[in-house]
Structure formats: C-alpha cells, structure tokens
SETOR-500832 format. One record per residue (C-alpha): residue number from 1; chain; x, y, z. Coordinates in steps of 0.5 Angstrom, whole numbers, plus 500, padded with zeros to 3 digits. Layout:
N
PT  nr  kette  c1  c2  c3
PT  NUM  A  X  Y  Z
...
END
This chain:
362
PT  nr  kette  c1  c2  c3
PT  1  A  522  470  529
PT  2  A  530  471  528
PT  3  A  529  477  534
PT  4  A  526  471  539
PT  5  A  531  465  536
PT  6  A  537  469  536
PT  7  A  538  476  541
PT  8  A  537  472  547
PT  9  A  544  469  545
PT  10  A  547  475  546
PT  11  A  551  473  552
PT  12  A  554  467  548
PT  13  A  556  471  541
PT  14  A  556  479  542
PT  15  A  554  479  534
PT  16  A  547  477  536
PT  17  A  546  484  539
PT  18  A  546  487  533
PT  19  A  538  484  533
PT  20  A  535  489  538
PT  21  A  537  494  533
PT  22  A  530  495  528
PT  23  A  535  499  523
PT  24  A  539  493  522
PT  25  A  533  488  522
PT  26  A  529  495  517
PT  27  A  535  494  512
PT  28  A  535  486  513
PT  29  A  528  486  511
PT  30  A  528  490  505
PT  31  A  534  486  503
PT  32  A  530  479  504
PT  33  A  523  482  501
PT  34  A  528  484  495
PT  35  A  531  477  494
PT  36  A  524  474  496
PT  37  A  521  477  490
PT  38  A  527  477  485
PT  39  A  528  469  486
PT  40  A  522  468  485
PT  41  A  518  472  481
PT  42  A  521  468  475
PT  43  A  517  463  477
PT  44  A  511  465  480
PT  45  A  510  469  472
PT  46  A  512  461  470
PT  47  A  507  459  473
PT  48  A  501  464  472
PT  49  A  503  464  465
PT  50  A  501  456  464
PT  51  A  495  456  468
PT  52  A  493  463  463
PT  53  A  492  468  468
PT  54  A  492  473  464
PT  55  A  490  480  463
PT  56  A  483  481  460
PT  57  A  483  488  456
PT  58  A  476  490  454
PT  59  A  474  493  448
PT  60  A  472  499  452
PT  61  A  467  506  450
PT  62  A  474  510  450
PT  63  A  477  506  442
PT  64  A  484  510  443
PT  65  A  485  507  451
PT  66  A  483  500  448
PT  67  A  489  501  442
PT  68  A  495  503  447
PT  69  A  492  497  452
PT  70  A  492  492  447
PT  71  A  498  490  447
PT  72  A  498  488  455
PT  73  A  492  483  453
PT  74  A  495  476  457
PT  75  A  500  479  460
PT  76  A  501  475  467
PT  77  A  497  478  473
PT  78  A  495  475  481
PT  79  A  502  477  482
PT  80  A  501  481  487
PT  81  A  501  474  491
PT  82  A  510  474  490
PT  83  A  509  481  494
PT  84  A  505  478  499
PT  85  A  509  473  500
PT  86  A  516  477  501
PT  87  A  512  481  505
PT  88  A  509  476  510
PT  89  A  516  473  510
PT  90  A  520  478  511
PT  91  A  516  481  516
PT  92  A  516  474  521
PT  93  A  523  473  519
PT  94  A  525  480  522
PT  95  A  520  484  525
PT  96  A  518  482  533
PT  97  A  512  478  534
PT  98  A  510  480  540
PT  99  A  508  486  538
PT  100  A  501  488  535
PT  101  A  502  493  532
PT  102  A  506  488  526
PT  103  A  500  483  527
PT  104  A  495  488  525
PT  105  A  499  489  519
PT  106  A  500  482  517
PT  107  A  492  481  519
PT  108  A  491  487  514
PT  109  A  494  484  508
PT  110  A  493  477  509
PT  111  A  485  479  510
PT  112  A  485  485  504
PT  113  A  490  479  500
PT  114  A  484  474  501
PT  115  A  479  479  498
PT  116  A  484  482  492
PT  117  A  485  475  491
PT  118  A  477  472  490
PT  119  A  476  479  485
PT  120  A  483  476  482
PT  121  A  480  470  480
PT  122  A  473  471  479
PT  123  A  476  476  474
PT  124  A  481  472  471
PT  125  A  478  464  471
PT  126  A  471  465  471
PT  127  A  473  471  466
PT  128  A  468  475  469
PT  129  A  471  483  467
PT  130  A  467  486  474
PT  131  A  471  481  477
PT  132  A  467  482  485
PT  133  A  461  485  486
PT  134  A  463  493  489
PT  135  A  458  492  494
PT  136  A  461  485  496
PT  137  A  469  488  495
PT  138  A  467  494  500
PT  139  A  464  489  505
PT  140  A  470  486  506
PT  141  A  474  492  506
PT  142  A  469  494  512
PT  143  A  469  489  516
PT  144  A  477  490  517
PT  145  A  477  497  518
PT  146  A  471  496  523
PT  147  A  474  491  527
PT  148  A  481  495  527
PT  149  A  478  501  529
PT  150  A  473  497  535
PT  151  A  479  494  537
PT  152  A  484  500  537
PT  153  A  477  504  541
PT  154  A  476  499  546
PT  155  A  484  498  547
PT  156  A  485  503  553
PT  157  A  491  505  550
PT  158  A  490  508  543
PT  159  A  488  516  544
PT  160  A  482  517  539
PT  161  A  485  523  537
PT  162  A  487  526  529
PT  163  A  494  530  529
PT  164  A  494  535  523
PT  165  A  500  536  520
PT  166  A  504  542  519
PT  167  A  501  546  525
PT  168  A  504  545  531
PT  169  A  500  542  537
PT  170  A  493  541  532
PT  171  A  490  535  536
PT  172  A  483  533  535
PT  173  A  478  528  540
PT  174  A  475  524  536
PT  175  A  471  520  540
PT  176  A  466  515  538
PT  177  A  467  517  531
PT  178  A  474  515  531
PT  179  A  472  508  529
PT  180  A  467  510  523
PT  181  A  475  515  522
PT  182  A  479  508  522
PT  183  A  474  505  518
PT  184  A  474  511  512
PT  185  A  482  511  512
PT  186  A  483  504  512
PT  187  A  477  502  506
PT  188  A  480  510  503
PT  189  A  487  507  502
PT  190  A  486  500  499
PT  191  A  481  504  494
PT  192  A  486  509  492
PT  193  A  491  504  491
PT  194  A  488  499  487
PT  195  A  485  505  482
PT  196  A  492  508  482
PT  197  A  494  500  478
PT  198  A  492  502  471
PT  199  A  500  503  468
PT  200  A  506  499  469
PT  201  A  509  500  475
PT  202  A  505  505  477
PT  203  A  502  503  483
PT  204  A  508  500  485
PT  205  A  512  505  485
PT  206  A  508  510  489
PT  207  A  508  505  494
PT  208  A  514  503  494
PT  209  A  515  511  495
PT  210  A  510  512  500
PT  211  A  513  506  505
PT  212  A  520  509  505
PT  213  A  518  515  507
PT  214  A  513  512  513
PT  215  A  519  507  515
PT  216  A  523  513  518
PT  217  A  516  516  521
PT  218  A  515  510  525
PT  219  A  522  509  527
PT  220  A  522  516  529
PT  221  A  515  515  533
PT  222  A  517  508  536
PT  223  A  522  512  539
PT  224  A  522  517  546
PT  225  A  527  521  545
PT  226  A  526  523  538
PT  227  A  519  523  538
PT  228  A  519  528  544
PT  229  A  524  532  541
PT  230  A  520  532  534
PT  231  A  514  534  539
PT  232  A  511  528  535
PT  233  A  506  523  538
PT  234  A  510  516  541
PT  235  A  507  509  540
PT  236  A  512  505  544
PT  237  A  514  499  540
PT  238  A  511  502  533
PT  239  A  519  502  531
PT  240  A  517  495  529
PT  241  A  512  498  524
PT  242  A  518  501  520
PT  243  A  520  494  519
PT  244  A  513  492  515
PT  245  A  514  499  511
PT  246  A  522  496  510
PT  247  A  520  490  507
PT  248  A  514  493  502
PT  249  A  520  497  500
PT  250  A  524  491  498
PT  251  A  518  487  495
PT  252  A  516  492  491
PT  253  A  523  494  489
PT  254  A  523  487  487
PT  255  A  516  487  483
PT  256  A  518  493  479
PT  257  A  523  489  476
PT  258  A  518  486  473
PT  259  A  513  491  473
PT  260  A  516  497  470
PT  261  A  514  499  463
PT  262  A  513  495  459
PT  263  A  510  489  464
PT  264  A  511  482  464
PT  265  A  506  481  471
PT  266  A  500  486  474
PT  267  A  499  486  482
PT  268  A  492  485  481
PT  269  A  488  487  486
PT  270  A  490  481  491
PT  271  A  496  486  491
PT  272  A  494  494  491
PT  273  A  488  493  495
PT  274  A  493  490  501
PT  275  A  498  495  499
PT  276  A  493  500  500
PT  277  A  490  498  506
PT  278  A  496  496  510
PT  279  A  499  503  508
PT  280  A  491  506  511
PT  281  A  493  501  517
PT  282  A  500  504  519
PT  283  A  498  510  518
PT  284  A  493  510  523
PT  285  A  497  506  528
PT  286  A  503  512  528
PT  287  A  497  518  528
PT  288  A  499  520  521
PT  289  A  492  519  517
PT  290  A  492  527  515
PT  291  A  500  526  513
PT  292  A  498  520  508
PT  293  A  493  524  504
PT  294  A  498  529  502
PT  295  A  504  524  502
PT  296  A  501  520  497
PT  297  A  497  525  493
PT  298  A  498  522  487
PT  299  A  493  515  489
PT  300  A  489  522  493
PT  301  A  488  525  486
PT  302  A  487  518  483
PT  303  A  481  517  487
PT  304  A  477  525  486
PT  305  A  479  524  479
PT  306  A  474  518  479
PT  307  A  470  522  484
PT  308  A  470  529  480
PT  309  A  468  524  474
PT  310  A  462  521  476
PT  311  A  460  528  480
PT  312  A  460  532  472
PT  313  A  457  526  468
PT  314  A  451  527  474
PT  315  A  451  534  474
PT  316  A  454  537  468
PT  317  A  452  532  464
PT  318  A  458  532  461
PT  319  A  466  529  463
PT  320  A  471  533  466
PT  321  A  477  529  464
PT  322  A  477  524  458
PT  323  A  477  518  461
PT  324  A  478  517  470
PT  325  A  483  515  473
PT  326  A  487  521  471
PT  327  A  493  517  468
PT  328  A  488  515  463
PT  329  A  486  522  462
PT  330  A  493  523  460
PT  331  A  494  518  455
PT  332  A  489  520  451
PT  333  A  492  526  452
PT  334  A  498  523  447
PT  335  A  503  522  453
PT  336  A  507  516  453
PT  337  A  505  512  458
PT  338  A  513  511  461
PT  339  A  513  519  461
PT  340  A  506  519  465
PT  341  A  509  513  470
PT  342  A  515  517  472
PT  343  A  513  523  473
PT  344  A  507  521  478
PT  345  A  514  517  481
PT  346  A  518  524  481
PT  347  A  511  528  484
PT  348  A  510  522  489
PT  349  A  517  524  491
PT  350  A  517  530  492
PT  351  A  511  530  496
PT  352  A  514  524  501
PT  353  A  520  529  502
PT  354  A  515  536  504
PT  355  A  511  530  508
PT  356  A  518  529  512
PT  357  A  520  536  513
PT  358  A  513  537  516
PT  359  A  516  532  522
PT  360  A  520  538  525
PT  361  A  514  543  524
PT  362  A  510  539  529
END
C-alpha cells in the first residue's frame, strides 16, 4: 500500500524513491511485523488469559510424556492469531498490491487462518481434544490447494513443470497432475507444520528459519539478471514474495519472544497450519517445491516419524519410535525439551544454508 501511496511522489521528494527497492521494503517488513507482535503480544495473552483459551493436556497412554507436559496445562493458546495479524499487515503495508503472487499468499493464510482457527476453538471452547474432525480439516486444506493449483494451471503463464535441485537443468512437465503436484505440497506443508508444534518455540522456529532463507530465494528468482546468472527459474514480480517471507520472519521473531522455552502462548493450529500452507504456497509460485523437502527437513522428518509409526504398529505390530512425532520420541528419551527445540533449530540451519549453496549448482 505504502509502494502506490508514496513512490509516485518521487518527483516531489527523491526519498520516496527508496520504496521501489523490495530489500527496503523486505527490511521494513520484518521490522513492522517484529513490532507488530512484540506490542501487542502482551495483550493478545491478556486477552486469551481472561477468556481462558487455554491449553488442554490430555492424560495420554504415554504417562511419562503427560508428567513433562503437565505443567503447560492453561498456557494461552490461538496466539497464532498475533502472527497472522503482523503478517497481513506488514504485508499490505509494504508489499505491492497489484501483484498476485502477494494475494495468493494473503488468500492462503486468511484461508488456512480460518480453519486453523475453527479447530482452535472447537478444541478450546467446546473443550473437545480432536478439535475438527481430520476429514473435515483436509478438506479445507483441499479445496485451496485445489483452487491454487487450477488457478496456477489455466493462468497461461505458470509452466507445470518440477525443478529438482542440485542437478543442473533437471526440469519435469508435469502436465494435468501438476494440480494434483500443487494440491499435495500445499496440504503437505500445513500439515508438516502443525505436527511439528508440539515443543515451545519449536515450530516457530523453523519456520522463521525456512522464510529467511525463501526471502533471498524469491528475491533472487524475481530477479532477471540474478536468475539468469544462477540459471535458475525467473517469475517476474516474484521479488514481492520475498517481502510475505520478510514479514513472517518478523512475526516470528516476534512470537518466539513469547514462545520460547518455556512458553506463555501456543500458535495453535490457526498459525502452524497458515504458516505451513503459506510456506507450500511460496514454494510453489518460485519453482522450489523439491528444495523445501530438504530445506525444512526437520517439519519432513516430523511428518514420516508419524507416517513410519502407523506403517509399524500396522505391519510389525509393534512402534518404531516411542511416541511420534519424533520430538516426543526424544523426550522420552530423557532430553530436556530445550535441548530438543535448539538443536532441531541448529539442524534447521544448516539445511537452509546447503539449500542456498544448491542455488549456484543449478
């Protein structure tokens, strides 16, 4: 909004030039997004803390994970809503309008918001533990990935292709199941998120993680000359994306100030499942869907640890891990919880940079 309202004043200030400069406006993203959520956190807690939102902690068939968890019974959650806020704001405030791509990605997490925030409620208000019914959640997720993916298919100017990573000129035509492609990474990523919020300020650091480095990817692939140099895929006007990934940083910067270990808010599932799905969106738009599976490996190996779980009790008769997703496995282990939360941060890390170096291996 500020881009329309202000850098065609240029001619009267030169200082409103700096707003066609999308690292400029990426920085003051993260920046509004950060404050967004560090104001206003506080109150949001307030508020949740009188209208008891609180988190529900079932006396689970695992006793020992029910004794480490006991003590988060109450906790504040829904506080995915103050990262959604910062986001959508920052977003409008510094991002340009016009351009699709950036209402995709609002749609995304206004939509998956929504759903998150259903399953939220029914969980906290009605006091009911499934919260949604999982059928009815993936039908949600379903119906945007689906709409995103026809949308992306009938555009006439979106190639239905997969770009692998680290081989050079790998490219597939995907064809009609491009959609089903779209649909699968989208409903994917939201899911892989909201497995992965099971510790304090687990998931929200990954994320954070992940957004950081899908900032410079999209500034790079809405980029000609960098693009063509990298002999990467270039989606004019995809620099904009890189302000949606600047602002989730900020947000999420933000939120783990509340987050971290030990918490006084939980996301919920009104944030993991848009952070995840607005992540699955990006990677998508940018042609870097393979690159996500290894660069958020720690939400990747959240989701098989489940997968690998079910597969075992079904066929062996028997778990593979103690309790899944895996950071459960770990606790029971005997590692404290902090320990678990930063190094999946620090495994996170070093993922996002090998997924960057890949960049120049294209």
């Amino acid at each position: 909004m500020l881009y329309e309202l202000l850098y065609p004043l240029r001619d009267l200030w030169f200082g409103f030039n700096v707003f066609k400069y999308i690292t400029f406006r990426a920085a003051m993203a993260t920046v509004t997004a950060f404050l967004i959520s560090i104001v206003f956190g506080p109150l949001l807690i307030e508020i949740l803390t009188r209208l008891k939102v609180g988190q529900h902690i079932k006396k689970d068939y695992v006793e020992d994970l029910y004794e480490l968890h006991k003590h988060k019974k109450g906790t504040p959650t829904m506080g995915g809503f103050i990262i959604l806020i910062a986001i959508i704001a920052s977003t409008v405030l510094w991002a340009r309008l016009d351009n699709r791509y950036v209402i995709i990605c609002l749609i995304t997490l206004i939509w998956l918001g929504f759903v998150g925030f259903v399953d939220d409620y029914i969980k906290m208000v009605k006091e009911r533990n499934t919260g949604l019914r999982a059928s009815t959640k993936f039908i949600g997720q379903l119906l945007l990935g689906l709409i995103v993916g026809a949308y992306l298919y009938f555009d006439g100017t979106t190639p239905h292709t997969l770009h692998v990573p680290f081989i050079k000129d790998m490219v597939i035509n995907l064809g009609i199941l491009y959609i089903i492609f779209v649909v699968f990474v989208i409903v994917g990523s939201s899911n892989a998120v909201n497995l992965t919020d099971g510790l304090d300020g687990l998931a929200i650091g990954c994320v954070t993680i992940i957004a950081i480095a899908y900032s410079i990817i999209c500034y790079v692939t809405g980029n000609a000359a960098i693009a063509k140099y990298l002999n990467i895929y270039f989606l004019q006007g995809g620099g904009e994306l890189a302000i949606i990934c600047a602002a989730i940083v900020g947000s999420g910067l933000g939120f783990l100030w509340f987050n971290s270990f030990p918490a006084s808010v939980f996301m919920g599932d009104i944030g993991s499942l848009a952070l995840g799905g607005a992540i699955g969106v990006i990677s998508v738009l940018i042609k870097k869907e393979v690159l996500l599976v290894f660069m958020g490996g720690i939400i990747v190996a959240e989701v098989m640890s489940v997968i690998l779980q079910v597969l075992s009790v079904k066929i062996r008769k028997k778990k593979l891990f103690l309790m899944s997703p895996i950071h459960h496995h770990f606790q029971l282990k005997g590692i404290p919880e902090s320990k678990i939360i930063i190094r999946f941060w620090i495994v996170a890390i070093v993922l996002a940079l090998i997924s960057l170096v890949s960049l120049k291996l294209q």
